[in-house]
Every structure is written in structure tokens, then in C-alpha cells.
N, C-alpha and C positions, 0 to 999 in steps of 0.2 A: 718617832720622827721618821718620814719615809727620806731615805739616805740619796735619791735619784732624782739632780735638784730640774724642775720645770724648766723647758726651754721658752723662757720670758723674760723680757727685760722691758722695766720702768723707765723711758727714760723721759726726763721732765726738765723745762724749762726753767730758770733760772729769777726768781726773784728781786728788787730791787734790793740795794744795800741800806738795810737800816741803822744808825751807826755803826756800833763793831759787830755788825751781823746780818747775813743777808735772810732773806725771809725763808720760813720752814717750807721745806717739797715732802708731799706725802711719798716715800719711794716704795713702800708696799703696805698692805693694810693695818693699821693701827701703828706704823710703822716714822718716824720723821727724822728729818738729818738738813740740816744748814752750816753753811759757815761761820766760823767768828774769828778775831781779830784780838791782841793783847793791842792797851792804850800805851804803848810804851816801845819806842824806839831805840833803843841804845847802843853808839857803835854804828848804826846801821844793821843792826840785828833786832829780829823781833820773833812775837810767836801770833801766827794763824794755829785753826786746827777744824776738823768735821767733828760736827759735835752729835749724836744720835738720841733719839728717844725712844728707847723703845720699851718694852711689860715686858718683865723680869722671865714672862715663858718663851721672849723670843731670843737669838741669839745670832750674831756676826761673827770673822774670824780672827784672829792674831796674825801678822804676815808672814809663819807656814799657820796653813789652815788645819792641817793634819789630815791624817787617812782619807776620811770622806767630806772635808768640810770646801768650801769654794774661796778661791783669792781674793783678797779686797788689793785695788790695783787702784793706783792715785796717776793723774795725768795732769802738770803743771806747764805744758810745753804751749797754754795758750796766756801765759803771760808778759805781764809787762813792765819793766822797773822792777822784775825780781829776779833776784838769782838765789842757788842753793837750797832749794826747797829739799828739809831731810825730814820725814815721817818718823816721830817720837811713839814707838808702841807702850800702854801702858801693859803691867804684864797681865798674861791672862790667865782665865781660870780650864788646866787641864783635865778635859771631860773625856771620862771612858761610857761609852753608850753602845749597848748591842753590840759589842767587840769591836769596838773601832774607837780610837783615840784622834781626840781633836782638840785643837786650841784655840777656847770661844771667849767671846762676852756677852754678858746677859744684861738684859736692863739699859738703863744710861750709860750714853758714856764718850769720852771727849779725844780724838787722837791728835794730838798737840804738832805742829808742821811748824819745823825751825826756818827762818828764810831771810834771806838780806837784803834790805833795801833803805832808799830815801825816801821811798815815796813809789808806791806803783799799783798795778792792779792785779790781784790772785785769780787767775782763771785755772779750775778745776775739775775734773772730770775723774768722776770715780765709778768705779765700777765693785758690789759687796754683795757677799751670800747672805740671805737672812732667812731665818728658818725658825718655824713654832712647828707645825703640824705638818708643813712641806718647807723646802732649801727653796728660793726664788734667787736667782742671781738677777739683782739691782742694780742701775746706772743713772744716776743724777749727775749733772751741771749746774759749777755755781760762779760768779766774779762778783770779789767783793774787792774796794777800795782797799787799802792798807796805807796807815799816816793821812795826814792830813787834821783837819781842823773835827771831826766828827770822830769823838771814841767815844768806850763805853769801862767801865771801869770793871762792872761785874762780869765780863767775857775774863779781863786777865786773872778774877778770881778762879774761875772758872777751869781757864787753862793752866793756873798755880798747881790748881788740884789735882788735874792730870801728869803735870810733869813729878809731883810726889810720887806716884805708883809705877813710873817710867824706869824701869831700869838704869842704872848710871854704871860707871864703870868704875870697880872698886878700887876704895879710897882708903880701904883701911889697913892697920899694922900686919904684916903678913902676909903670904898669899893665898890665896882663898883658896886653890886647886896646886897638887901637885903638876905630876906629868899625866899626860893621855896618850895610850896606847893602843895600839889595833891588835884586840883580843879576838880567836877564834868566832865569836858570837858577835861582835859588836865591837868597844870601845871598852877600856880600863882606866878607871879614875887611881888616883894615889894621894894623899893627904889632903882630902877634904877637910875644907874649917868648919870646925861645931857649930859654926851657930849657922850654918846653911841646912835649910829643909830638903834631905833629896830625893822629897816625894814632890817638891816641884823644880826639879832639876829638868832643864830644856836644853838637848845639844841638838846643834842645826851648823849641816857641814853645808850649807850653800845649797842643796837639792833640796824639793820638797819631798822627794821621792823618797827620802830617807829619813827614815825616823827611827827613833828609840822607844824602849819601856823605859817605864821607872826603875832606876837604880837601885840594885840589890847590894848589901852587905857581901865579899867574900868572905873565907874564912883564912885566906890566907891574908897577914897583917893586916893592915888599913886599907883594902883594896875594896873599889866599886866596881861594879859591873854594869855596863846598859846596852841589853839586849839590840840588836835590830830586831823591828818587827818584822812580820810575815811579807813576804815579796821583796827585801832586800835584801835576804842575805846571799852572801858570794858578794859583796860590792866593796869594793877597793878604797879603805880608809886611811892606810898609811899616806903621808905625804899633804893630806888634805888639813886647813884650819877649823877648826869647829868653836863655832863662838854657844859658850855655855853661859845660859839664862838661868837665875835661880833667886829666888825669896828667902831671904834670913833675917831674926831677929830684927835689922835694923832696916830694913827693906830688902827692896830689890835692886840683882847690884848683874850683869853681866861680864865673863872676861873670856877673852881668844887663847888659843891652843893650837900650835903646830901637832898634829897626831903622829905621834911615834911609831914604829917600828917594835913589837913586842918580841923578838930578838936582841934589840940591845936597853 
């Protein structure tokens, strides 16, 4: 994959809305992405979401892209009758390639957009890297209705299935993470829970700039370690929140973290 993404951008007009979805826009070759719409209002809450098509060799990014990959940036501010629009990432798959770590998807795939309304219209503007053979940074435009008398049933299936792989915030007995502290190299985990994989362990202090490796075992009791990678280190982690992503047994589940001080 050449890592130096073309300066190009797709951008494409906007299809009508056919029930809970508006019509497919090619955004790059072999490439498609529309909106859709959950049939279900409740509260005044519902779910939109962009939903992708693409062949399992190409791939977009998680929202950090990692070392070399491109932002996917969502723009809701041309809406109407909606408020609250939060982008539900599902989790992704972390790809080490040519020594560069990045957090992609391959293939299909749906990112589920929580938002409030009675009744209004989703204007969206996004901008994503996609990348098979070369990174293209893509920009499509979509408005699609939300409520009203025209749904679709199989979009909220759709969007079910994506909020299953969404991260949630843990719900179960214990705490999943001790304390996190700012280690000479990085970050110091402390009673992690067994049934989390911390080979897909994701800490994301708010910069993209910053990123980790994969958490190593210490030998000192139950301790993890997660390196910074290369160009961060020297970077100032006490004091900062670091919200940790991570996949266990029962899915995936994220939870925050005031970073400690590894003095006390």
C-alpha cells in the first residue's frame, strides 16, 4: 500500500432519499457509501448511520486513523430538526503494515450516528481515507429525511448489527482496568480483567499524535506496559484522560482513566 495518500477528493452530489436510505454515491473506484435511517423513533431518539461498501482489499479508518492512515470527519452542521448527532464507532481491526500501526476497516461496514429528533432532515458531509493499492482522501454529501411516514425496516437491522460491535461502556461486575500511570516509555496499566484481549487494547489520550504499541506483560506483579510509539516519546501523559478501547470475551466494552503520576 503506498502510505502517501493522493491529493484528490470525490466529491459527489447527493441522491434522493429512498425510504430509510438515500441513493449509493460511488466515492472512489469500486468503492460506495449512503446513508440510512433506523424505522424507530423513541423518546425522540433514533439512529442514522453511513453505511460503506467496499472489497475486503480496501480499507477506511477508525476515528484515530493511526500513524499513517487519514481521518474520517463527519459534518452535521447542515441540518435540520436534528440535534445531538454522536458517531458510534464500531471497533476496529488494528493493522500493523510496513511498520506503521493503523486502525482500519475492511469490507462493509455501517458507523451507526445517534441523534435526536421529531422529525427533521440529516445533512452530512463527510470526508474518509480509502485505500487498496493507494490512500484517496474521499468527500461525499448526503440529506436524507429522518421519521416520517416512509421507513425501512432492514436499515434498523442493519444499524442493530453495527451497534453489537460498538464499544459500550462497561457494564460488568468489577473493574475492568486498575490504575494508569505515566511510565518512563508510555503508560502503566494495573489489574487488568482476564477476560480482556490486550492485544487489542486501544488508549487514545485525545491527540492523534499519540499512540501506543501493544501492551506487554511486566514482570513486576500484574503490570502492563504500552509503549509510545516512535515520534512521541518525551510527551506529557500525567494529568491527561485516556479513554481505553478494548475487546473481551463478551464484546467490546471502552472505559476513561485519569493518568497518574507514577510517583505516587
Amino acid at each position: 500500500m503506498l502510505r502517501a495518500a493522493l491529493c484528490l477528493f470525490l466529491t459527489l452530489a447527493a441522491g434522493p432519499a429512498l425510504a430509510g436510505a438515500t441513493a449509493w454515491q460511488e466515492i472512489s473506484p469500486g468503492v460506495k457509501a449512503r446513508l440510512i435511517s433506523s424505522d424507530r423513533i423513541v423518546d425522540g431518539t433514533t439512529l442514522a448511520g453511513l453505511e460503506l461498501d467496499m472489497p475486503q482489499a480496501t480499507n477506511t479508518y477508525w476515528r484515530i486513523p493511526g500513524e499513517s492512515g487519514i481521518p474520517t470527519q463527519f459534518d452535521f452542521s447542515g441540518s435540520t430538526g436534528i440535534a445531538d448527532p454522536q458517531v458510534h464507532w464500531p471497533f476496529p481491526e488494528i493493522a500493523d503494515t510496513a511498520g506503521y500501526r493503523d486502525y482500519v476497516y475492511r469490507g462493509p461496514v455501517v458507523f451507526p450516528i445517534a441523534l435526536k429528533t421529531r422529525g427533521g432532515v440529516l445533512n452530512a458531509a463527510i470526508t474518509l481515507g480509502v485505500c487498496s493499492d493507494v490512500c484517496v482522501p474521499a468527500r461525499a454529501a448526503f440529506s436524507l429525511p429522518i421519521g416520517g411516514d416512509k421507513t425501512d425496516p432492514a436499515q434498523s437491522i442493519r444499524l442493530d448489527q453495527a451497534e453489537a460491535v460498538t464499544p459500550i461502556a462497561w457494564d460488568r461486575t468489577g473493574e475492568p482496568v486498575g490504575s494508569v500511570t505515566a511510565g518512563p516509555d508510555g503508560l502503566v496499566l494495573s489489574g487488568l480483567d482476564p477476560s480482556i484481549d490486550p492485544n487489542t487494547l486501544i488508549a487514545d489520550v485525545g491527540d492523534p499524535s499519540i499512540l501506543f504499541e501493544t501492551p506487554q506483560k511486566s514482570p513486576e506483579r500484574s503490570l502492563w506496559t504500552l509503549k509510545l510509539l516512535g515520534g512521541a516519546g518525551g510527551r506529557k501523559l500525567e494529568g491527561r484522560s485516556v479513554q481505553l478501547t478494548f475487546m473481551t470475551s463478551n464484546g467490546p466494552y471502552t472505559v476513561s482513566r485519569l493518568i497518574g503520576s507514577a510517583s505516587h
